[in-house]
N, C-alpha and C positions, 0 to 999 in steps of 0.2 A: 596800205597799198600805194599811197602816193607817195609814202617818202620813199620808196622804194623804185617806184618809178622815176621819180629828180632823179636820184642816184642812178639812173640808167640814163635819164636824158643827159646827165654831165658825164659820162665816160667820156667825150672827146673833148675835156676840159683841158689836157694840156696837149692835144694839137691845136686848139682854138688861140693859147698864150704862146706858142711857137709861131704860128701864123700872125697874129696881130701884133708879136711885143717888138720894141722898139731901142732896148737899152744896151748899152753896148757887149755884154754877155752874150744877145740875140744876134748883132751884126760882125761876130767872130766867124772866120771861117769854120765850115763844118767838119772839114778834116782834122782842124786843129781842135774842136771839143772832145772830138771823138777821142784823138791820142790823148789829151789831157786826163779825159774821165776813164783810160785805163790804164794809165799811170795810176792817179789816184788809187783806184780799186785796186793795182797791185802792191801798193804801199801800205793799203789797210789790211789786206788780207796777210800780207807778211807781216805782219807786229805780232810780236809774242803777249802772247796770252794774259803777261803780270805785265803789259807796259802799256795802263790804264790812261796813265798823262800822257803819252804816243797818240794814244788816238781822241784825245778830248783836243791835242794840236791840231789834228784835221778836222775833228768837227768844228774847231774855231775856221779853220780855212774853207771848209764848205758854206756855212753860215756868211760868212763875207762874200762868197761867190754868189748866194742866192738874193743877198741885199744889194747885190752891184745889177742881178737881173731883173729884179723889181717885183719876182713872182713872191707870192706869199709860202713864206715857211710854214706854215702851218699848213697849210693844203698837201703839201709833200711829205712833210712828216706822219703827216696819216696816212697817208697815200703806203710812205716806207715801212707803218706798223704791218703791213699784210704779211711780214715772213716772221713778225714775230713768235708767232706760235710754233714753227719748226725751230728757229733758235732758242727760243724758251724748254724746248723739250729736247736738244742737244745738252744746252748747257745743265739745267735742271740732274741731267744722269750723270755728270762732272763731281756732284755734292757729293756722288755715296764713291767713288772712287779717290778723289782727287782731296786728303786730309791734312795735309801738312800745312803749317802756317808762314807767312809770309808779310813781312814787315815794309810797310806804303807808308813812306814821310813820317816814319814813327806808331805807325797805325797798324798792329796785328790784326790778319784777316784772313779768315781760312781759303785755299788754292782755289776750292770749288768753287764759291762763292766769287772770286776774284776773276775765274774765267768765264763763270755764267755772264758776268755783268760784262766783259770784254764780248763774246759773243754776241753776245744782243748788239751791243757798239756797235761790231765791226757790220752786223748786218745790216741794221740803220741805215750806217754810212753809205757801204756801197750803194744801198736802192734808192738814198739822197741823192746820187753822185747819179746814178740811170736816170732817175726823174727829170731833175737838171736838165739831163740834155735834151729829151723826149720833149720839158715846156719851153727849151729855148730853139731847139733847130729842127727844122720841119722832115718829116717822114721822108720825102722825097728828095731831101738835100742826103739825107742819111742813107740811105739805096745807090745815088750818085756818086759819091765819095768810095761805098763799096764796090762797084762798078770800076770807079774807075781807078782803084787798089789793085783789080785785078782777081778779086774775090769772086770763086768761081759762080756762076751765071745759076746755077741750080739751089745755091745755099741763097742766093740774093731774092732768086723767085719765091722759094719758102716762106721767104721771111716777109717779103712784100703779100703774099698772098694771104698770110695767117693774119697781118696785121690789117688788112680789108677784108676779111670775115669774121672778126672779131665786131666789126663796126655793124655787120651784116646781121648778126648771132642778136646782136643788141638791136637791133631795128624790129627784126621779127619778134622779141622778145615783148616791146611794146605794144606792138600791133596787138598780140595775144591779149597780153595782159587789158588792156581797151576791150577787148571783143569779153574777156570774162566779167568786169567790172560790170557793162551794158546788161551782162547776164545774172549776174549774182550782186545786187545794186548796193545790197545791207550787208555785206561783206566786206571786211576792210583787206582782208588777204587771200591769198590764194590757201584754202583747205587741204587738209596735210590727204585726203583723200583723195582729191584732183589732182596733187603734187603729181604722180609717179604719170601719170596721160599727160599732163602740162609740159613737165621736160623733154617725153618721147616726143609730144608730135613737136616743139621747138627744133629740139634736134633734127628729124626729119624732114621739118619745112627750111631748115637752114643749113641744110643739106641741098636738098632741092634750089634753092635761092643762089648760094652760092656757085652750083655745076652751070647753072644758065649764065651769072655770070662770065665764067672764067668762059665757055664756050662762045659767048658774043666779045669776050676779049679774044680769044685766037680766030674767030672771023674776020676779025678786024687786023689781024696779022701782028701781035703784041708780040715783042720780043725784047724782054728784061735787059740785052746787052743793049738793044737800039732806043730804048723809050728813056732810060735814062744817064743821059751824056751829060746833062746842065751842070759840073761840077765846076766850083769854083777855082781859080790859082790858088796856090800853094807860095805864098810871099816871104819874102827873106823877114820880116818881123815876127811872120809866127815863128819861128825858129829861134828867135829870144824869146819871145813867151814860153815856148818849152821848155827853154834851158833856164827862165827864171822860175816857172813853177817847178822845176826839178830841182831847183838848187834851193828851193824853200820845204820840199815835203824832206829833200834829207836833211836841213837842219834840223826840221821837227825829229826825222828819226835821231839824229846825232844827239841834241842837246836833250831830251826825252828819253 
């Protein structure tokens, strides 16, 4: 039960590295990471399936981005493992369809095999490239920027709301888990019999948790267009940065 509770006390591991970091990754404009990390993601996701070396050029280019942020790769790449059992289980069904063989730097390798292993890549990368921006640019600079995009005012609330009852879901979750350990002291985990009451009443106390919430936010006269205006300029040098990481992910696709 305790490493399971760490693991709960560190969900807000990469708002804590957006908030404290200090490297020049962190003091980019937030507009500008955002266009950046969907560039990226739409360069990954468009590489065809046999262009292995395509995307091992942007995982070198991610990898440089995360060494220039100071955050530890290894904390993100676990982080990025969470989709790989949907990719695993896309690509895996590739094997019995996809037979024909295909020749890599002289190296025969069956299609299936070849897209399984691009798949998992490209999923990787993308949720490298999300993390990224999640431990370098703070939740609030990312709501601002959509704001003030013009992103309409109901998709922004969504998003802001889900992402502070997540934090919510995980506090209550705590508290519980305290209150069972106090109770059940020679248990190291929560009992596959108490499981099915433990989740209902969480759910329902973070339910309840949450409507008070959002209820003392509209007392208070909360309004997603007005609360977040603090966007930064938009400067004539992010617009080389642009144009230089764009003209670097197409040579990766070009000469790849």
């Amino acid at each position: 039960m305790s490493s399971f509770k760490t693991s709960l006390s560190k969900f807000g591991y990469l708002e804590q590295l957006a908030a404290n970091g200090t490297s020049s990754i962190h003091r980019l404009n937030p507009l500008l990471k955002i266009i950046l990390s969907l560039i990226y993601i739409i360069f990954v996701v468009t590489a065809n399936y046999f262009d292995v070396l395509e995307l091992l050029g942007y995982l070198g280019l991610i990898i440089i981005m995360i060494l220039l942020s100071k955050v530890s790769f290894y904390s993100l790449l676990k982080r990025s493992l969470i989709g790989l059992p949907i990719s695993l289980c896309i690509g895996i069904s590739n094997l019995f369809f996809a037979n024909s063989v295909v020749d890599i730097g002289g190296v025969l390798i069956s299609s299936g095999v070849l897209s399984l292993i691009t798949i998992v890549l490209k999923n990787i990368l993308c949720l490298l490239a999300v993390f990224l921006l999640m431990a370098t640019t703070r939740f609030e600079s990312i709501a601002c920027e959509l704001v003030h995009l013009k992103v309409p005012s109901i998709f922004v609330l969504q998003l802001v709301m889900i992402y502070r009852y997540i934090f919510l879901l995980v506090e209550e979750a705590l508290i519980m888990m305290q209150a069972y350990q106090l109770k059940n002291p020679n248990i190291n985990k929560i009992a596959f019999k108490d499981m099915g009451s433990f989740l209902g009443t969480l759910l329902v106390r973070s339910f309840k948790r949450s409507s008070e919430v959002y209820n003392a936010m509209k007392c208070r006269g909360f309004d997603v267009r007005s609360s977040y205006l603090n966007y930064e300029t938009f400067k004539i040098e992010n617009y080389f940065l642009i144009m230089m990481v764009l003209g670097i992910m197409i040579l990766i696709k070009v000469v790849f």
